[in-house]
C-alpha positions as a LaTeX table, in Angstrom:
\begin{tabular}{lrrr}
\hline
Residue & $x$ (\AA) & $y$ (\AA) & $z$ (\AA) \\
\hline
Unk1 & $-60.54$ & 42.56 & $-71.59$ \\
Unk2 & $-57.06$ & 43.07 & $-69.90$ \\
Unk3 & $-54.89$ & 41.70 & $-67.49$ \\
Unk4 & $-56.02$ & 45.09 & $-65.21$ \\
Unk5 & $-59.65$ & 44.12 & $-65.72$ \\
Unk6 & $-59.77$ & 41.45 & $-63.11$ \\
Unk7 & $-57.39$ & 42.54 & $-60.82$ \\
Unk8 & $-58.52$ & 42.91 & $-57.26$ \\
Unk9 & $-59.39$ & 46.37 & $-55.37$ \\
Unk10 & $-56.17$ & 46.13 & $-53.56$ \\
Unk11 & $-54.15$ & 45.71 & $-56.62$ \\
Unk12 & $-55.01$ & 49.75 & $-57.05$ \\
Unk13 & $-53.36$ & 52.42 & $-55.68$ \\
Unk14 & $-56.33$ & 54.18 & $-55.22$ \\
Unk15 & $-58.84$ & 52.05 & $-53.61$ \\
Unk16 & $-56.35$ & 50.35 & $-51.80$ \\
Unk17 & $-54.46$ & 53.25 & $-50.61$ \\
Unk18 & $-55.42$ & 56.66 & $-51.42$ \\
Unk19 & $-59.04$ & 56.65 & $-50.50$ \\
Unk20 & $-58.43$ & 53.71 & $-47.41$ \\
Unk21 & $-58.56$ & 53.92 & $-44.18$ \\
Unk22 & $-55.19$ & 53.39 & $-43.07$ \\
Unk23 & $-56.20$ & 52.13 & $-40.16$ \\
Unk24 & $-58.54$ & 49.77 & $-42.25$ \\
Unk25 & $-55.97$ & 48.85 & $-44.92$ \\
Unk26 & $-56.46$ & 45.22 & $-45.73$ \\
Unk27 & $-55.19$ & 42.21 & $-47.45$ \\
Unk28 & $-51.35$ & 43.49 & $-47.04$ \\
Unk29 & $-49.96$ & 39.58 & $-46.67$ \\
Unk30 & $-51.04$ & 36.64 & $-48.41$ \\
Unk31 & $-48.96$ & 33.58 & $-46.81$ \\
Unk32 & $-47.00$ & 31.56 & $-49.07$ \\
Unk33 & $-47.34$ & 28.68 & $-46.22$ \\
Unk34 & $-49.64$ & 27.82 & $-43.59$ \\
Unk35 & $-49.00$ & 28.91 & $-39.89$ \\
Unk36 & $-51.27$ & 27.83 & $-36.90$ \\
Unk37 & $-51.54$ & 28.42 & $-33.54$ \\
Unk38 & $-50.06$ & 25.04 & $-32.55$ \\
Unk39 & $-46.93$ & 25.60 & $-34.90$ \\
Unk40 & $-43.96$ & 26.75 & $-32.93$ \\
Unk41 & $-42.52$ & 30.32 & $-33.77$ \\
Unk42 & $-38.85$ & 31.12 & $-33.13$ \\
Unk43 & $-37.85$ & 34.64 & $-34.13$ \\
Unk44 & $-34.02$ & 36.37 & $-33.88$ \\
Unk45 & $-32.21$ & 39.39 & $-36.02$ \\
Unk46 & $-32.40$ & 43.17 & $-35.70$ \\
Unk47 & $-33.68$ & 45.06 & $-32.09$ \\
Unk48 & $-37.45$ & 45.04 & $-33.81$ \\
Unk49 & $-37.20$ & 40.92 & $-34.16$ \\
Unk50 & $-37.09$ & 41.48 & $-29.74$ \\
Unk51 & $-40.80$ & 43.08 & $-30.74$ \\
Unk52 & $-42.19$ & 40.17 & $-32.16$ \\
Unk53 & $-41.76$ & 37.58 & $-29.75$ \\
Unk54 & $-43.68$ & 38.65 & $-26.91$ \\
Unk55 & $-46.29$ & 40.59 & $-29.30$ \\
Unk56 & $-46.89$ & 37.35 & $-30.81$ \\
Unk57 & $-47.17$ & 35.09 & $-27.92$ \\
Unk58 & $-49.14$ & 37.73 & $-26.33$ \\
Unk59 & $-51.61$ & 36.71 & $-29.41$ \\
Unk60 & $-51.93$ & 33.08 & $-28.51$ \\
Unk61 & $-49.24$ & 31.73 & $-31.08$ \\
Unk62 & $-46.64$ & 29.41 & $-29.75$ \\
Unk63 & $-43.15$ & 31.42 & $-29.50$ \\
Unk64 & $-40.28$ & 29.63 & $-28.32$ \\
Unk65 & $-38.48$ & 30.96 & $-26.06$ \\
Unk66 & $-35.20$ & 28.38 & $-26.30$ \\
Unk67 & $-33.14$ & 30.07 & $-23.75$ \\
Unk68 & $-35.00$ & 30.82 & $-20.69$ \\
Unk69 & $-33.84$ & 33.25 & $-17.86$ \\
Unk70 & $-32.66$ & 31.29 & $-14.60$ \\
Unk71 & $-34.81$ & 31.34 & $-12.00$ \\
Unk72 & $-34.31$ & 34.30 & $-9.28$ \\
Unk73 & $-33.85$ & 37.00 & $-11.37$ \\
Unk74 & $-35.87$ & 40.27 & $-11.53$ \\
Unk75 & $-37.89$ & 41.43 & $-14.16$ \\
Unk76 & $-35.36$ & 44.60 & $-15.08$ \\
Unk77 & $-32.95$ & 41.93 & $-14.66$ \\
Unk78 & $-33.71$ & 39.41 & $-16.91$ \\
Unk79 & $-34.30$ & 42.61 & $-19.39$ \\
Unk80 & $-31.04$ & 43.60 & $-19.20$ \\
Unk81 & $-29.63$ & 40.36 & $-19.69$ \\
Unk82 & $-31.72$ & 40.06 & $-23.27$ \\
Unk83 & $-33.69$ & 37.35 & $-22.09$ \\
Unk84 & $-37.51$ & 36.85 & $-23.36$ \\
Unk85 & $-36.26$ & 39.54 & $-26.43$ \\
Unk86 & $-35.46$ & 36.76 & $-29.29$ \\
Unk87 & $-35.52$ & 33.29 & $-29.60$ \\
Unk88 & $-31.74$ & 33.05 & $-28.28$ \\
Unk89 & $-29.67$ & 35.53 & $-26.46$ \\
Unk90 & $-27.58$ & 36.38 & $-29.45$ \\
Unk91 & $-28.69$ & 39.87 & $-29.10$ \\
Unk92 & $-29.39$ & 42.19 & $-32.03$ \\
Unk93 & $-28.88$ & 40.82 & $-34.82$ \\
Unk94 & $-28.93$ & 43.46 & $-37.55$ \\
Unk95 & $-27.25$ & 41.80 & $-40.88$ \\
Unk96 & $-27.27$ & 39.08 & $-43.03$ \\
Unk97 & $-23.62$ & 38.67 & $-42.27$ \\
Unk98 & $-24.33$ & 38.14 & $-38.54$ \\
Unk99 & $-27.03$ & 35.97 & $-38.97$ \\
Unk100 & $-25.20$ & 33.84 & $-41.30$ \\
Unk101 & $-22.27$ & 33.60 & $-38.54$ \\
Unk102 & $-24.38$ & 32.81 & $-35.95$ \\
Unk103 & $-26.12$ & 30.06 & $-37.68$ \\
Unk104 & $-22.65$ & 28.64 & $-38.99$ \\
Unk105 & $-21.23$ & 28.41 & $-35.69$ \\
Unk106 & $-24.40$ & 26.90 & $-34.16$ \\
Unk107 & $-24.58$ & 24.54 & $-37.09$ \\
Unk108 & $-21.45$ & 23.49 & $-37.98$ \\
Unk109 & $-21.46$ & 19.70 & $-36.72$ \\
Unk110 & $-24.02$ & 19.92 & $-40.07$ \\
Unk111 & $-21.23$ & 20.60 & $-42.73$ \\
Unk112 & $-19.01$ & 18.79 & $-44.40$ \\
Unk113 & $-15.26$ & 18.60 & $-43.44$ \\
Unk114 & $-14.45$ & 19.98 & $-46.57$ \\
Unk115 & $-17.43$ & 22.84 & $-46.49$ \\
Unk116 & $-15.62$ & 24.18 & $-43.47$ \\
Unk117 & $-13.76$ & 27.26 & $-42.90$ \\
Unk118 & $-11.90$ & 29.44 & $-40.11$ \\
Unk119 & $-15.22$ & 31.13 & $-40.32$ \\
Unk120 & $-17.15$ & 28.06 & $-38.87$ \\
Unk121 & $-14.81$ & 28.39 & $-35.88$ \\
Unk122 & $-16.17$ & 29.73 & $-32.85$ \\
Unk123 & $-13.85$ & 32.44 & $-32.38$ \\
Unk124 & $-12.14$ & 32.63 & $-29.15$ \\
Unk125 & $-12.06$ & 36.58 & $-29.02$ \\
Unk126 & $-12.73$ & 38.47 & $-25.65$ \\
Unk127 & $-12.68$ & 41.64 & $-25.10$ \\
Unk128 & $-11.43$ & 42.50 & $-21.42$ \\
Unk129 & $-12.46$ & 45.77 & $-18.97$ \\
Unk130 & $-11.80$ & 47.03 & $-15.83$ \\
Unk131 & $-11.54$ & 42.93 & $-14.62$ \\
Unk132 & $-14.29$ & 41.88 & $-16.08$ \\
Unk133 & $-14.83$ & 40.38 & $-19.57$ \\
Unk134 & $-16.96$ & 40.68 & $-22.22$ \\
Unk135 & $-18.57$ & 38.83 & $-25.61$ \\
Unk136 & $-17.50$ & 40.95 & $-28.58$ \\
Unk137 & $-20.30$ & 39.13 & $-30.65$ \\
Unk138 & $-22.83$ & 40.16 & $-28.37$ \\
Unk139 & $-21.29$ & 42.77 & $-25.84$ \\
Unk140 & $-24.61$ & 44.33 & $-24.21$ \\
Unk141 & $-25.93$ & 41.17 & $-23.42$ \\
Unk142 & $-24.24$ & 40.70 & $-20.12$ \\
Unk143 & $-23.92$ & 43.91 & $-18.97$ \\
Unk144 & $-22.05$ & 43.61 & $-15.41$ \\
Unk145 & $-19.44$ & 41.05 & $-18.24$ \\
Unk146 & $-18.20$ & 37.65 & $-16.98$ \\
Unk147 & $-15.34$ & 36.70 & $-14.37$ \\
Unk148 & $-13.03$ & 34.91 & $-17.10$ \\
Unk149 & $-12.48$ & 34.59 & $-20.61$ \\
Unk150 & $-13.71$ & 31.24 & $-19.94$ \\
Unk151 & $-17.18$ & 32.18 & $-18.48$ \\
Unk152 & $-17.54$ & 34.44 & $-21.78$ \\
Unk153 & $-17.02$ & 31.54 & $-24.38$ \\
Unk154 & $-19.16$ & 29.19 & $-21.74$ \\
Unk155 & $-22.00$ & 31.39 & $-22.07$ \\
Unk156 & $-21.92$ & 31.19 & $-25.94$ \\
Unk157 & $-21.76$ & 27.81 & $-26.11$ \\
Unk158 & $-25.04$ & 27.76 & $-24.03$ \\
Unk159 & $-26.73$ & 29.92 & $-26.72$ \\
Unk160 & $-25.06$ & 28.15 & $-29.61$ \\
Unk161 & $-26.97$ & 25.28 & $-28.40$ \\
Unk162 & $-30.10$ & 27.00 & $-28.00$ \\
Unk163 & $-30.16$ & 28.14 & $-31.36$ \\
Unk164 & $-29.32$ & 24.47 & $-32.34$ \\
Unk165 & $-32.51$ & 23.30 & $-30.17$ \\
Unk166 & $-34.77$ & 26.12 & $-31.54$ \\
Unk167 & $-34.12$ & 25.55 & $-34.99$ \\
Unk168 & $-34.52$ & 21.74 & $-34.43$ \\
Unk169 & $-37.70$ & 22.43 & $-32.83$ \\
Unk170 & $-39.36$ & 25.28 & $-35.15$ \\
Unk171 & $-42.11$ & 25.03 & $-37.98$ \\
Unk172 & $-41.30$ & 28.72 & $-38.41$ \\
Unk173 & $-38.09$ & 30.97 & $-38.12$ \\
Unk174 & $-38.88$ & 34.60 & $-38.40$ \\
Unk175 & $-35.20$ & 36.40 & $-39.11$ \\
Unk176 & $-36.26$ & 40.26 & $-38.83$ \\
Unk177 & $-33.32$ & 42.61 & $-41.10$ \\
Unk178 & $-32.06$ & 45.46 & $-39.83$ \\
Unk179 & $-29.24$ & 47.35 & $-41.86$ \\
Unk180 & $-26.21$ & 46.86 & $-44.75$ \\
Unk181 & $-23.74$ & 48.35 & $-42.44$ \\
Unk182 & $-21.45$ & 46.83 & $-40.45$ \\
Unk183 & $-17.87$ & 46.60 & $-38.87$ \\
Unk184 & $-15.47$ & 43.85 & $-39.41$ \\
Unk185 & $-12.51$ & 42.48 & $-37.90$ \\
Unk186 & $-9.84$ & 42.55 & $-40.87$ \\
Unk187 & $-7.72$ & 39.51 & $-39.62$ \\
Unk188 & $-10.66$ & 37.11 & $-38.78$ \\
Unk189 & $-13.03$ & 38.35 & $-41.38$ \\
Unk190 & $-16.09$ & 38.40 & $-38.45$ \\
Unk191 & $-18.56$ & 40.57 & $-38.06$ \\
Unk192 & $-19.45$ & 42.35 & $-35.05$ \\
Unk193 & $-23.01$ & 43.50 & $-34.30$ \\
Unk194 & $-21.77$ & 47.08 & $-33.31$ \\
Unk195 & $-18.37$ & 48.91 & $-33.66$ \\
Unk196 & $-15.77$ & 47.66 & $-31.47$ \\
Unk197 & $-15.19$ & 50.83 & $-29.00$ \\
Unk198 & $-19.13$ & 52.03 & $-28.39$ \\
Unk199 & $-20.90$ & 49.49 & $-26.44$ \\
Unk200 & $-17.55$ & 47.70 & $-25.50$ \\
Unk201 & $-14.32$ & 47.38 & $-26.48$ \\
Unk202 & $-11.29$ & 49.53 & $-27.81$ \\
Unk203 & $-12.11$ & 50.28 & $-31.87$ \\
Unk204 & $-8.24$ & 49.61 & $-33.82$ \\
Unk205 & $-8.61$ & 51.37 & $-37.09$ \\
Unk206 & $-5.68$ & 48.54 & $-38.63$ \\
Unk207 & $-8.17$ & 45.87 & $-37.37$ \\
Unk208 & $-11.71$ & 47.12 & $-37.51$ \\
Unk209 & $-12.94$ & 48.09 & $-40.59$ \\
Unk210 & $-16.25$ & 49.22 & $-42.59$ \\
Unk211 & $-18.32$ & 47.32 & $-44.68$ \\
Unk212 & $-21.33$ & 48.15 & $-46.43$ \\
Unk213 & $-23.11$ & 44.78 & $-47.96$ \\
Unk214 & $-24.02$ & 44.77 & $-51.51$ \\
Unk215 & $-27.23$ & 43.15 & $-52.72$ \\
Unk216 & $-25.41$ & 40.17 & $-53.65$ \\
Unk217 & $-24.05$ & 39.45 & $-50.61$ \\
Unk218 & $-26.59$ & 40.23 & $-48.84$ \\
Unk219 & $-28.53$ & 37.81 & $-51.04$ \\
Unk220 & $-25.97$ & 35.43 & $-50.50$ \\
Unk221 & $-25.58$ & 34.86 & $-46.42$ \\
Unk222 & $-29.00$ & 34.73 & $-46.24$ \\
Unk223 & $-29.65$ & 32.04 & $-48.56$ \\
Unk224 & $-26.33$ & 30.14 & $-46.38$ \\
Unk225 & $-28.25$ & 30.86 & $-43.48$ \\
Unk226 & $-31.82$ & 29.63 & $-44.86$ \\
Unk227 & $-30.37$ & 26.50 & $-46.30$ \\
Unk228 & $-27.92$ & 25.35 & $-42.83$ \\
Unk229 & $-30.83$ & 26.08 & $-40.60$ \\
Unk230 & $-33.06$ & 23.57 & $-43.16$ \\
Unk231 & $-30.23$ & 20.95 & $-43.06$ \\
Unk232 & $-30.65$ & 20.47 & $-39.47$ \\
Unk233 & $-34.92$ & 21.15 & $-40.12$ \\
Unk234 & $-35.70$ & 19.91 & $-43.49$ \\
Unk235 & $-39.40$ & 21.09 & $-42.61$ \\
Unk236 & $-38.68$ & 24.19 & $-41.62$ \\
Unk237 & $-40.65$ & 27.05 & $-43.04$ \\
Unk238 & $-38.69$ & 31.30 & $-43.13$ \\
Unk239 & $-40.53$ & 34.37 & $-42.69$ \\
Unk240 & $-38.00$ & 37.23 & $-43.30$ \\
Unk241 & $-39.22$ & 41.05 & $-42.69$ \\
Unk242 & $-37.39$ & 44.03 & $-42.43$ \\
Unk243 & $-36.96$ & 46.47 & $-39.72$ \\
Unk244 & $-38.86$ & 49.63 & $-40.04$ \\
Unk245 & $-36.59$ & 51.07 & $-37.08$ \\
Unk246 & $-33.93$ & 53.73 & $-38.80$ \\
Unk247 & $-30.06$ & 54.04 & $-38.77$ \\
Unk248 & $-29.19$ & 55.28 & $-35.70$ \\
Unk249 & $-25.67$ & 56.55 & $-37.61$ \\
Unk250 & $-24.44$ & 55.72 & $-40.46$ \\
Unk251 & $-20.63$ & 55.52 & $-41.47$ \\
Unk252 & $-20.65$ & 55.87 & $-45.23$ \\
Unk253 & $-20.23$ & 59.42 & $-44.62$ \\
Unk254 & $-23.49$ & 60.62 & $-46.51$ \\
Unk255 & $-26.81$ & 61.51 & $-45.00$ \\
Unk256 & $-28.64$ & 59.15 & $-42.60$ \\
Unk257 & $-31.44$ & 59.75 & $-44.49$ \\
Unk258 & $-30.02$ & 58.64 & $-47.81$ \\
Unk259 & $-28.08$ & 55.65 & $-46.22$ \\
Unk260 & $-31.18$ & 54.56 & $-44.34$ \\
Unk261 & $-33.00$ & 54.30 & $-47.69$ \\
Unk262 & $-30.53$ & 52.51 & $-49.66$ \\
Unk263 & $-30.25$ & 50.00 & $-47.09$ \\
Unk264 & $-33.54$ & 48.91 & $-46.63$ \\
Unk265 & $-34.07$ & 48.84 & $-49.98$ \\
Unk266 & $-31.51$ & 46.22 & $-50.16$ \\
Unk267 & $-32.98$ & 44.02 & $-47.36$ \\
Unk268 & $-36.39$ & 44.70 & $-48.92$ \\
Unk269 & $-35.21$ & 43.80 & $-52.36$ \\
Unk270 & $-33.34$ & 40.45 & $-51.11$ \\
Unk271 & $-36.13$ & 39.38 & $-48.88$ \\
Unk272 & $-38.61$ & 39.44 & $-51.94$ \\
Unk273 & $-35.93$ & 37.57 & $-54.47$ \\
Unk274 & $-35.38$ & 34.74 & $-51.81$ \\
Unk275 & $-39.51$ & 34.60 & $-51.26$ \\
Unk276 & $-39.65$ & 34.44 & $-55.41$ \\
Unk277 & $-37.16$ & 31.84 & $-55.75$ \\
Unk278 & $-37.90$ & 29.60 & $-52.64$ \\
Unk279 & $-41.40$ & 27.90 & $-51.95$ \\
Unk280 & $-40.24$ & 27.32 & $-48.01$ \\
Unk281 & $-39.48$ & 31.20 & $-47.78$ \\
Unk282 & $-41.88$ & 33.91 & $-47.36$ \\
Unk283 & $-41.77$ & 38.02 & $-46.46$ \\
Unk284 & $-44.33$ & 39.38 & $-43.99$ \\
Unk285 & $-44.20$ & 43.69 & $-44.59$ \\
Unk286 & $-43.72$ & 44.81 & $-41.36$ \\
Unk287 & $-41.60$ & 47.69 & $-42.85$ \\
Unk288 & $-43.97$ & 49.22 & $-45.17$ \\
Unk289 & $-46.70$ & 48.63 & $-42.17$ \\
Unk290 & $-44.99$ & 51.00 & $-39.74$ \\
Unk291 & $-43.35$ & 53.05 & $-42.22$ \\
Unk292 & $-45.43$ & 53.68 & $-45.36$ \\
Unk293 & $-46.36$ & 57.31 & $-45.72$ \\
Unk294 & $-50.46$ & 56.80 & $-45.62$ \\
Unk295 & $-50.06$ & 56.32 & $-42.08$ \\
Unk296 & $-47.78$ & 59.47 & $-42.27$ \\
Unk297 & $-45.22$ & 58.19 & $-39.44$ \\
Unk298 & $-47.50$ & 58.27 & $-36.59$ \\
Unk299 & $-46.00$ & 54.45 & $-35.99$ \\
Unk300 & $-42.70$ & 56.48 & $-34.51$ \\
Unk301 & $-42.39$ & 57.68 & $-31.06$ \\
Unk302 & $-41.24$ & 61.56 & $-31.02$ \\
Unk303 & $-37.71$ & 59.83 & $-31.96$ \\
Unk304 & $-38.85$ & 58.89 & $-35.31$ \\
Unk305 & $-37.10$ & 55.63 & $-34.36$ \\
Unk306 & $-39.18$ & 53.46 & $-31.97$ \\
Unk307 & $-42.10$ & 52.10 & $-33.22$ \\
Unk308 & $-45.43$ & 52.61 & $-30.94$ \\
Unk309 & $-47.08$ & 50.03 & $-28.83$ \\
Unk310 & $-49.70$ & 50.81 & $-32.05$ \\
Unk311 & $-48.00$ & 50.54 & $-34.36$ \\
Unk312 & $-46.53$ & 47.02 & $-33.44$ \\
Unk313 & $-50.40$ & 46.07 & $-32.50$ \\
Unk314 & $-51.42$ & 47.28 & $-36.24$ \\
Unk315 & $-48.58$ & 45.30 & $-37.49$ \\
Unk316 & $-49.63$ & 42.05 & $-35.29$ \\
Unk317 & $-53.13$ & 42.98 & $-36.71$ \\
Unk318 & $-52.36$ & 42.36 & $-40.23$ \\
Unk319 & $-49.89$ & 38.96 & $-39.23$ \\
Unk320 & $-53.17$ & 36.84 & $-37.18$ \\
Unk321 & $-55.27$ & 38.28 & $-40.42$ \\
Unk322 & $-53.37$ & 36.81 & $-43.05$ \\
Unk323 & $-52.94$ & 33.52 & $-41.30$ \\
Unk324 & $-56.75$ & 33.76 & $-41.07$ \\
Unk325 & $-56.93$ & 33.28 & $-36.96$ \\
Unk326 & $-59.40$ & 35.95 & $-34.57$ \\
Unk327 & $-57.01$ & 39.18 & $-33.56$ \\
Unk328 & $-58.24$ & 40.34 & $-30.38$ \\
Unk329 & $-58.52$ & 36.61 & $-28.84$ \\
Unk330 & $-56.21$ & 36.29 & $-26.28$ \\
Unk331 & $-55.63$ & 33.40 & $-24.57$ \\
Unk332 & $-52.41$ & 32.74 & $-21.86$ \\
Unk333 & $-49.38$ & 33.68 & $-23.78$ \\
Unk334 & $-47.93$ & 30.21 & $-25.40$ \\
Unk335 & $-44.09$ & 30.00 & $-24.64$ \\
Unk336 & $-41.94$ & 27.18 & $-24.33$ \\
Unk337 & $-39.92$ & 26.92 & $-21.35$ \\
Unk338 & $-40.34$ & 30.39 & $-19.61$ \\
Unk339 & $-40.15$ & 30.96 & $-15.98$ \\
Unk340 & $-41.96$ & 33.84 & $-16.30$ \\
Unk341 & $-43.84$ & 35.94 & $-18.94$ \\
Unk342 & $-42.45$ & 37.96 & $-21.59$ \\
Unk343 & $-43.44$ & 41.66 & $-20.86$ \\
Unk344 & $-46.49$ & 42.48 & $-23.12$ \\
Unk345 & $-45.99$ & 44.83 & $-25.84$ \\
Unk346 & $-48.85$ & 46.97 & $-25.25$ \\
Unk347 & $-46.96$ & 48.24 & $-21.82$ \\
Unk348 & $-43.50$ & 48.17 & $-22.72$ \\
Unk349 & $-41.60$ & 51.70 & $-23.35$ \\
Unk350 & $-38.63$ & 52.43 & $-25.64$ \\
Unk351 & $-35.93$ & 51.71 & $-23.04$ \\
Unk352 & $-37.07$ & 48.15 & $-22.91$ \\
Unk353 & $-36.76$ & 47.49 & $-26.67$ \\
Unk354 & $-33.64$ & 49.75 & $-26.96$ \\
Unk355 & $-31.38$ & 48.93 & $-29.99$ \\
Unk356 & $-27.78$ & 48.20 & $-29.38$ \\
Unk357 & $-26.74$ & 50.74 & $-32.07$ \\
Unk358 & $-28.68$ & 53.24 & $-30.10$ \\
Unk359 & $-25.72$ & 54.22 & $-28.51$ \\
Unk360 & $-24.50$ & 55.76 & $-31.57$ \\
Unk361 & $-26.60$ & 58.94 & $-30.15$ \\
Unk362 & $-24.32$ & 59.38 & $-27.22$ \\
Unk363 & $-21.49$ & 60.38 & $-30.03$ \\
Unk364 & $-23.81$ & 63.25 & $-31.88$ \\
Unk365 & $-22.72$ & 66.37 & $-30.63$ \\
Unk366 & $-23.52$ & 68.89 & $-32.99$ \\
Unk367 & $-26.64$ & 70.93 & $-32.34$ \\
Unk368 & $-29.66$ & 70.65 & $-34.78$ \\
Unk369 & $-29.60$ & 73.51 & $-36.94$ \\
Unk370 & $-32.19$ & 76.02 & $-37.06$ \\
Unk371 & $-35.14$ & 75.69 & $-39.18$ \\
Unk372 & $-34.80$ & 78.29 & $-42.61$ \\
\hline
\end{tabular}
């Protein structure tokens, strides 16, 4: 007898793959920690983390929602705004290098005087437009901008201390991954969430430069991140997944298609390593859910970007059956704090969960060739 001999059916390829339903595919996740429906769920990272709120609240589980709209706004208003998307109103959050600056300036009362850096700083950057001004760290989240510089770095502060409430608050943080690529300023060393110069801003090739994250530092901010967030939460328990939504662009200069790969396969690769060495860490596969060829990409809207209202319910599916609760029970949606309901997943359309970087299609103007 060999190891192989007792291995379960969906250890094998075959049975658990090849001749599957893929509708039907089970026993994907096996939690490394307990989750129940009384254990409060904040979520934040890449444009499909603004997915998994309201799909899982819409479930029964308790998602908190730690920065509420104010009252009187509409419901394409409080859209717009990015509230009811994540946890905070950071906005996307698509790398480890974000996340990591996020959580250091939230957290920073945490550290040790001689633990901080200029990078623990708030940064007092604005970017300014037709008299109005706007939060280079998260520039579509206001979309009309601010009156004053002032009002910008007030608003921050409000979500800085959301995220310091949420994290306080959470059994769970689920940080969703989105992409290796991102653009720097070269004086500060911060990292924006887009380039300056497409959502907002003016892009200054002396200032704003490329950077593509190796493994190790991808590896690295997250495990900064992870450990700050447990300094203020000593309980708290991490779910990273990564986003099966593509590159809208990519600036390495080689193929989307190629670039797309290799930088998932980072995220994937340093989401399993930190879930290997870390007992309070886990990885849920939302990625291979949506993307994995036996469902042969029928998760994408025409795009081949979005994912479908089924394919996040298939992916909520396999998240309530791992955890062991009923799918299909649904009581009132559980937030915390929320004037009014998250819009369900099962109605929302692609302009509702549009990415920031999807703007990056407004600067493709060559036509598609012809097929040969």
């Amino acid at each position: 007898m060999d190891p192989y001999d007792s291995l379960p059916a969906r250890s094998f390829w075959r049975s658990a793959v090849a001749e599957a339903d893929p509708t039907r595919v089970a026993g994907l996740w096996t939690p490394a920690f307990s989750l129940g429906q009384d254990d409060t769920i904040v979520t934040a990272g890449s444009c499909f983390a603004g997915h998994l709120g309201p799909a899982l609240s819409t479930e029964g589980l308790r998602w908190y929602d730690a920065e509420p709209a104010p009252p009187g706004l509409t419901e394409e208003e409080r859209r717009d705004r990015h509230y009811g998307r994540f946890s905070f109103r950071t906005g996307d959050i698509s790398t480890a290098g974000a996340l990591r600056q996020w959580l250091t300036w939230a957290l920073s009362d945490e550290m040790s005087r001689e633990e901080r850096t200029e990078e623990h700083t708030e940064p007092a950057e604005v970017w300014s437009e037709g008299g109005r001004h706007y939060d280079p760290f998260r520039p579509a989240v206001e979309p009309g901008g601010y009156a004053t510089p002032d009002a910008v770095r007030d608003a921050r502060r409000t979500t800085l201390a959301a995220i310091r409430d949420g994290v306080a608050r959470a059994s769970c943080l689920i940080l969703t991954l989105g992409t290796t690529e991102a653009w720097r300023d070269r004086a500060t060393g911060f990292t924006y969430p887009v380039c300056p110069g497409t959502v907002r801003g003016t892009f200054d090739a002396g200032r704003h430069v490329f950077h593509n994250a190796t493994l190790t530092e991808v590896h690295r901010d997250l495990s900064v991140t992870v450990a700050l967030a447990r300094r203020v939460n000593p309980g708290l328990r991490v779910l990273l997944t990564v986003s099966p939504v593509p590159l809208t662009a990519t600036a390495t200069g080689g193929h989307v298609l190629a670039a797309n790969t290799c930088s998932k396969s980072v995220l994937r690769a340093v989401a399993g390593q930190l879930a290997q060495e870390l007992d309070h860490v886990d990885y849920f596969p939302s990625y291979e859910i949506v993307t994995g060829f036996p469902f042969g990409g029928t998760f994408f809207e025409p795009d081949l970007r979005s994912v479908t209202p089924g394919g996040m319910a298939l992916m909520t599916r396999h998240f309530l059956a791992g955890l062991g609760l009923p799918a299909g029970l649904r009581p009132e949606p559980r937030t915390t704090a929320v004037p009014s309901p998250p819009v369900p997943v099962r109605s929302a359309t692609r302009e509702e969960f549009r990415c920031d970087d999807a703007v990056l299609d407004y600067y493709h103007r060559s036509p598609v060739p012809p097929a040969r």
